[in-house]
C-alpha positions as CSV (number, residue, x, y, z in Angstrom):
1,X,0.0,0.0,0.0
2,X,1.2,3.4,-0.6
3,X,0.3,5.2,2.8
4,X,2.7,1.9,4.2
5,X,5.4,3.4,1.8
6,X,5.2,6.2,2.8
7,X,5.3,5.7,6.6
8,X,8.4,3.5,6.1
9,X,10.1,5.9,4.2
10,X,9.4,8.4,6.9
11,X,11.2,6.1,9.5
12,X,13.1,4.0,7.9
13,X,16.9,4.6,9.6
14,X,19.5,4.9,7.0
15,X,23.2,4.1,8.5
16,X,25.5,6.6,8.4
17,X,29.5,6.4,8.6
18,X,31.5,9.1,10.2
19,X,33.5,11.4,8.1
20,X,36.6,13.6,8.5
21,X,34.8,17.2,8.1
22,X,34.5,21.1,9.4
23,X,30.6,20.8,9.1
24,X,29.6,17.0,8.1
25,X,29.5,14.3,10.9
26,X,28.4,11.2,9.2
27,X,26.7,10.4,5.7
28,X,24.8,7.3,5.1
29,X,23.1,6.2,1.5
30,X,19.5,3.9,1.4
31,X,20.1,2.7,-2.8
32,X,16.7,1.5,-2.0
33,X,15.3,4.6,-0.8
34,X,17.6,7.0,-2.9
35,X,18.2,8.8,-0.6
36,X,20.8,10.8,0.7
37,X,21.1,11.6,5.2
38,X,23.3,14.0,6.4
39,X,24.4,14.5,10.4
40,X,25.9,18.1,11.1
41,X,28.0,19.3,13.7
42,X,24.9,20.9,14.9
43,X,23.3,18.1,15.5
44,X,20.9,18.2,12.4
45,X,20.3,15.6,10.4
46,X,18.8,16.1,6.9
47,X,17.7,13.4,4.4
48,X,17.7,14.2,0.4
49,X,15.8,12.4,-1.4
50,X,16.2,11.3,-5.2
51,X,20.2,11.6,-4.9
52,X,22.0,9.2,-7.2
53,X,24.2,7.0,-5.8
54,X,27.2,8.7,-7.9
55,X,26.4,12.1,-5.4
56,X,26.8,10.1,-2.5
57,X,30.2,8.3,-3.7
58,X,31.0,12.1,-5.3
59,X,30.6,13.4,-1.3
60,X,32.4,10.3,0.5
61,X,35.2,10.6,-1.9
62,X,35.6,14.6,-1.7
63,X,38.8,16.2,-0.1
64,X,36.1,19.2,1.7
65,X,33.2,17.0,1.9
66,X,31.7,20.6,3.2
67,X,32.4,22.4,-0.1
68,X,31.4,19.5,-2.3
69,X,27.9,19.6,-0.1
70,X,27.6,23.1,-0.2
71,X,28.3,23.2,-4.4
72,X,26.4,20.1,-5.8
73,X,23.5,19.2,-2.7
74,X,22.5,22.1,-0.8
């Protein structure tokens, strides 16, 4: 059903890994879900949705994993 979906999608956890950045905690990547979560040093946490999985790889495999978010996600 798609209400069921939708509520999974809602809480569905995606794991994240830490990363070595000035604004970025962790990043995680549902291929499933295609979707994108972001921690922050803030404590936020945003999910993206519709992110290829070449974004996510593009981020993980960035020398400022804050510039490359701030130029191709934000």
């Amino acid at each position: 059903r798609a209400a069921d979906r939708a509520l999974e999608a809602n809480v569905y956890r995606i794991p994240r890994e830490n990363v070595d950045s000035s604004a970025l905690i962790s990043v995680g990547y549902s291929r499933r879900l295609c979707a994108l979560e972001i921690e922050f040093h803030d404590g936020s946490i945003y999910r993206y949705r519709g992110i290829p999985v070449t974004v996510y790889l593009e981020l993980q495999a960035a020398k400022s994993k804050a510039v490359y978010y701030n130029g191709r996600i934000r």
